[in-house]
Backbone as a printed PyTorch tensor [residue, N CA C, xyz], in Angstrom:
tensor([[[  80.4650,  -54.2170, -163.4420],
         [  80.1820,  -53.7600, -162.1090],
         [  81.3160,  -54.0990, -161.1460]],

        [[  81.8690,  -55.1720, -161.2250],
         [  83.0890,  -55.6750, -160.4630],
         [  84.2130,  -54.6010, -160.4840]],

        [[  84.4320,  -54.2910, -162.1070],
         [  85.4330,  -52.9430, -162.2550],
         [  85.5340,  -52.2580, -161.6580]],

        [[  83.8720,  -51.6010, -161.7220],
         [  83.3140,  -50.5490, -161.0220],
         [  83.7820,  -49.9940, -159.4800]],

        [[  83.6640,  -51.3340, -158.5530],
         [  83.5690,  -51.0290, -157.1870],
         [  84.8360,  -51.5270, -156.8320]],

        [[  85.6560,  -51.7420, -157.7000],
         [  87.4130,  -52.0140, -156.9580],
         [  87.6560,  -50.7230, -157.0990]],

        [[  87.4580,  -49.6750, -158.0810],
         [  87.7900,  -47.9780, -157.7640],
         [  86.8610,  -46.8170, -157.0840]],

        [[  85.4880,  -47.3350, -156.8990],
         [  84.3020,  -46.1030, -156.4320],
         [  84.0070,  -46.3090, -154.8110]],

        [[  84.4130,  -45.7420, -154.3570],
         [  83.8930,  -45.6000, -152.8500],
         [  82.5750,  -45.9600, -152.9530]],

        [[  81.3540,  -46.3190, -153.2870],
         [  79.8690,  -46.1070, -153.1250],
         [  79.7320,  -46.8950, -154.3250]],

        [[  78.4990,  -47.9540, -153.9690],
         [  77.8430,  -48.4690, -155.1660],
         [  76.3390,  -48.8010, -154.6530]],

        [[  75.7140,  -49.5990, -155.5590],
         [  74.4950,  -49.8350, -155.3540],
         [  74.4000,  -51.1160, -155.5500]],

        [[  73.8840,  -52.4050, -154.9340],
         [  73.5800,  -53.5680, -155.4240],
         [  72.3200,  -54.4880, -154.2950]],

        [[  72.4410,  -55.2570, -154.4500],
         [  70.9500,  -55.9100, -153.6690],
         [  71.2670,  -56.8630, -153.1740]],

        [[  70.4040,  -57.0080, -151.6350],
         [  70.8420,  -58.4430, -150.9080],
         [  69.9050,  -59.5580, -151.2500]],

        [[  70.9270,  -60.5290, -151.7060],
         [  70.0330,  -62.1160, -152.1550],
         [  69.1770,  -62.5220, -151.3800]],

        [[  68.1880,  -63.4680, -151.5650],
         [  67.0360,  -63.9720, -150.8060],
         [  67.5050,  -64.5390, -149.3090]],

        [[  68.8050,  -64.8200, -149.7480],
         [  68.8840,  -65.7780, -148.4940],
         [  69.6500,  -64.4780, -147.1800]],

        [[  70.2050,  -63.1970, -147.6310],
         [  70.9230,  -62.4000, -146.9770],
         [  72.4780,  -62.5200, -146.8670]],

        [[  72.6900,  -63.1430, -147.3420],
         [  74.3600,  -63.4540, -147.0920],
         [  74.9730,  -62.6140, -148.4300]],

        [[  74.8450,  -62.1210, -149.1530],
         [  75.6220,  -61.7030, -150.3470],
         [  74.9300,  -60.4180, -150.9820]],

        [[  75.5280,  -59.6700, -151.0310],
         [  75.2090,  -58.2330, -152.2180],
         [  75.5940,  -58.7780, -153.5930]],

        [[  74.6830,  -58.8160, -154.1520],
         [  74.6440,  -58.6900, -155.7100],
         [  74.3600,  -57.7370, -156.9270]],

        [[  74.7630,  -58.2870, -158.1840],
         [  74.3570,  -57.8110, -159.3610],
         [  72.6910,  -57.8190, -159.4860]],

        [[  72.0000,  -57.0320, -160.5620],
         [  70.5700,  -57.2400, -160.4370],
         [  70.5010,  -59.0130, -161.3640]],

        [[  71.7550,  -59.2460, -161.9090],
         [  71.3420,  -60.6800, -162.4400],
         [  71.9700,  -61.5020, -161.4860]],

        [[  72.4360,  -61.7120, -160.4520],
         [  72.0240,  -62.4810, -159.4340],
         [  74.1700,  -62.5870, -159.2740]],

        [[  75.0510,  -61.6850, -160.1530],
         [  76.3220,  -62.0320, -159.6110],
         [  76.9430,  -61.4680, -158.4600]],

        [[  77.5570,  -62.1780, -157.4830],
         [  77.6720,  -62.1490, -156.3850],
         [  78.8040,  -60.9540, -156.0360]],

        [[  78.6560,  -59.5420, -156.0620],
         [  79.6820,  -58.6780, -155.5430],
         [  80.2640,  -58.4140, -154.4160]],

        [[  80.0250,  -58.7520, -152.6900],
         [  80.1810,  -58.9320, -151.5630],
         [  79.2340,  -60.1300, -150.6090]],

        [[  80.3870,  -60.7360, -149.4890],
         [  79.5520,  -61.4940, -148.9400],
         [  79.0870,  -60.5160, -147.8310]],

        [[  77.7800,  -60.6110, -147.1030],
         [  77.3710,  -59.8390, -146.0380],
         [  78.1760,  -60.3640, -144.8940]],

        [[  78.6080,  -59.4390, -144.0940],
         [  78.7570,  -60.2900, -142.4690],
         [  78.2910,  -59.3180, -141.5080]],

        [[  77.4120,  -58.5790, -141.5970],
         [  76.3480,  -58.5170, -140.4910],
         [  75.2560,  -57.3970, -140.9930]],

        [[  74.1480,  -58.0070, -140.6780],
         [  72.8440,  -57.4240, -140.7800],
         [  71.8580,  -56.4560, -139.2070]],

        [[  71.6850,  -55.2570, -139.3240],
         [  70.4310,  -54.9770, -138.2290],
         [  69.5790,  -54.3970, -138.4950]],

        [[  68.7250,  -54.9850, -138.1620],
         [  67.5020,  -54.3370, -138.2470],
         [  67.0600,  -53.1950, -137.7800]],

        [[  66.3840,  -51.9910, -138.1600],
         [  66.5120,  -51.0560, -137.1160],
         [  64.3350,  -51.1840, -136.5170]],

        [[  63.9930,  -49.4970, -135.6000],
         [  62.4840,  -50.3730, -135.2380],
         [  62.0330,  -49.2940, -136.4800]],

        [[  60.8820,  -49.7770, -135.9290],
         [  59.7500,  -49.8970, -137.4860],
         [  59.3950,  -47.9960, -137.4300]],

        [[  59.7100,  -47.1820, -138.7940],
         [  58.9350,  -46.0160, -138.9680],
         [  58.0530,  -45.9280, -139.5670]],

        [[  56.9460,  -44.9820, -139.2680],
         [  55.6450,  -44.9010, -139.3200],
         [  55.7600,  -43.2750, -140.6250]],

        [[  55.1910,  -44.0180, -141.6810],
         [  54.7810,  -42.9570, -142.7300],
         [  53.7670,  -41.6820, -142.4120]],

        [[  53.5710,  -40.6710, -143.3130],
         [  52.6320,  -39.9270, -142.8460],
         [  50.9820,  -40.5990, -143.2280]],

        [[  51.0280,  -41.6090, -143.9630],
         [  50.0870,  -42.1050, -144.8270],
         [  49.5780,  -43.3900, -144.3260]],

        [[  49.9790,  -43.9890, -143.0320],
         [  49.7250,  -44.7730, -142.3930],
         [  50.5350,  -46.2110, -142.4000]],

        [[  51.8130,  -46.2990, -143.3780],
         [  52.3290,  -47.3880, -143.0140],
         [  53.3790,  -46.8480, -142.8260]],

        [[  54.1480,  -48.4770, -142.5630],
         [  55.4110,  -48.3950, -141.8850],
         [  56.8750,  -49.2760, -142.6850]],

        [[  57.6400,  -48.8980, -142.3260],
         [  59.2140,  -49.7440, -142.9120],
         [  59.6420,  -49.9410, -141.5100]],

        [[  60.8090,  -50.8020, -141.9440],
         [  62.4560,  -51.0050, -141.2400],
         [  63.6040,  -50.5650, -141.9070]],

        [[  64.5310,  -50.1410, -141.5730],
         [  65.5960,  -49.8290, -142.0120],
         [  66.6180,  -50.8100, -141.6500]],

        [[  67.4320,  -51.5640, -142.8530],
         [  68.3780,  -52.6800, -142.9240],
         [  69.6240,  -51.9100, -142.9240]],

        [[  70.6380,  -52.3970, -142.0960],
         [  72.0500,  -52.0560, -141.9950],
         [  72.6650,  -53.0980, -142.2710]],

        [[  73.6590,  -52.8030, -143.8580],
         [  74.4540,  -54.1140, -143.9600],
         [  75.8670,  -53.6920, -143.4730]],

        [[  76.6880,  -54.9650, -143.1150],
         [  78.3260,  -54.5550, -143.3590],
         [  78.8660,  -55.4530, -144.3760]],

        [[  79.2410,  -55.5720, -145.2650],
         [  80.0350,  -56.0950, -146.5130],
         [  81.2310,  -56.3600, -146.3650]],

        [[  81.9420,  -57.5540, -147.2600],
         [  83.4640,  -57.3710, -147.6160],
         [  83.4060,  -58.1380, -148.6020]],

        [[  84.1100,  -57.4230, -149.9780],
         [  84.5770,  -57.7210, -151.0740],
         [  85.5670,  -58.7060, -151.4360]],

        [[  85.7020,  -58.8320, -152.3900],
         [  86.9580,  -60.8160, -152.2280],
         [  87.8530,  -59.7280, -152.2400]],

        [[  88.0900,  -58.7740, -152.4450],
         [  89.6350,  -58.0080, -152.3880],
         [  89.9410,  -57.6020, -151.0280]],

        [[  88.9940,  -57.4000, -150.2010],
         [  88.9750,  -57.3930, -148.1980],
         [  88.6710,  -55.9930, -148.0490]],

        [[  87.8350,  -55.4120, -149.1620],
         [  87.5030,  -54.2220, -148.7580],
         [  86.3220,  -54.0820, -147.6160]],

        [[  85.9140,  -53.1000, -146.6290],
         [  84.6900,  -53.1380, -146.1640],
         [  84.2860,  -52.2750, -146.9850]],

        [[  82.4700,  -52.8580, -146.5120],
         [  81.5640,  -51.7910, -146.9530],
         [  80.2330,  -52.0950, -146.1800]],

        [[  79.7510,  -50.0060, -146.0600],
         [  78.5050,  -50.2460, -144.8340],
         [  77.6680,  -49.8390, -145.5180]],

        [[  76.3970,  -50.0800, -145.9620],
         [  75.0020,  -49.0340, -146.2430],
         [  73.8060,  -49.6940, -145.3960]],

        [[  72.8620,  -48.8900, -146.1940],
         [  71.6660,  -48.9930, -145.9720],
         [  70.5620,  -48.9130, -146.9000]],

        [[  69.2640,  -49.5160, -146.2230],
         [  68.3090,  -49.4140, -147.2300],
         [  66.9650,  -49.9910, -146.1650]],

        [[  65.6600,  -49.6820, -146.9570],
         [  64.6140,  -50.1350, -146.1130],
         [  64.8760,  -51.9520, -146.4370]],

        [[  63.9990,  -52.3370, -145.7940],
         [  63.7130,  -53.4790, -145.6330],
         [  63.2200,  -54.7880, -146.3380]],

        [[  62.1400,  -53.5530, -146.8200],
         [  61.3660,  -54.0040, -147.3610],
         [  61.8390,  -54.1670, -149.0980]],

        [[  62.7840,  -53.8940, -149.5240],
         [  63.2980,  -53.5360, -150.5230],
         [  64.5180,  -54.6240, -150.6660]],

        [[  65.1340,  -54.9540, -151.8530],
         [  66.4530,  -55.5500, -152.1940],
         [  67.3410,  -55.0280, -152.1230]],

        [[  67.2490,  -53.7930, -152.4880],
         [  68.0530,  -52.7090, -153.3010],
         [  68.9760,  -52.2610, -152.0220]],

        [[  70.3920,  -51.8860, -152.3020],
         [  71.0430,  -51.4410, -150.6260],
         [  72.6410,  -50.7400, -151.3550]],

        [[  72.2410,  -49.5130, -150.8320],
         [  73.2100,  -48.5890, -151.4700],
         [  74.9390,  -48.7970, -150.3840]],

        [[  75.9430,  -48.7990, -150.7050],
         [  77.0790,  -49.3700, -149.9480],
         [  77.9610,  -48.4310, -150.1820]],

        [[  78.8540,  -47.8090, -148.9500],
         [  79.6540,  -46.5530, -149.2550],
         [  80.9140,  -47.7660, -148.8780]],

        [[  82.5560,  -47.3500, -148.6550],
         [  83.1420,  -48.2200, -148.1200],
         [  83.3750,  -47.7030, -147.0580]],

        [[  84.1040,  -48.6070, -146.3510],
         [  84.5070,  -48.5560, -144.7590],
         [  86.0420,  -47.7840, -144.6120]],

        [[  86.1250,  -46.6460, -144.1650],
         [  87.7710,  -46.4230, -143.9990],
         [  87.9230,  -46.4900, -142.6720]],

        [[  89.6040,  -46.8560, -142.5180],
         [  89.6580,  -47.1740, -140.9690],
         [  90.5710,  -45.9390, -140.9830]]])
């Protein structure tokens, strides 16, 4: 996976319990987070609701990277950042 995202614009990985790091699904550390927002709460047609999480990332190589994902979820899809 490390391979992976030094050449693919876009990956997929999950933020650790504590929020500071995007990971592997076995817990290896692919970006540290440096900033999280929360967005407000949407309302399903079915009666519940989410948040939508905005991460910003950077890779030990100093790449950025921005995605998103609900909240409620680990899972957080990451495109990179071009300046």
């Amino acid at each position: 996976m490390r391979e992976q995202i030094r050449t693919d614009i876009r990956f997929t990985g999950y933020v650790n319990s504590a929020g500071t790091h995007i990971t592997t699904w076995t817990g290896g550390e692919l970006a540290k987070v440096t900033g999280v927002q929360r967005g407000r709460p949407r309302y399903t047609p079915t009666g519940g609701y989410y948040r939508m999480r905005h991460v910003t990332a950077r890779t030990p190589d100093g790449r950025r990277w921005s995605g998103r994902g609900s909240d409620a979820y680990d899972v957080i899809n990451l495109r990179e950042v071009r300046s």
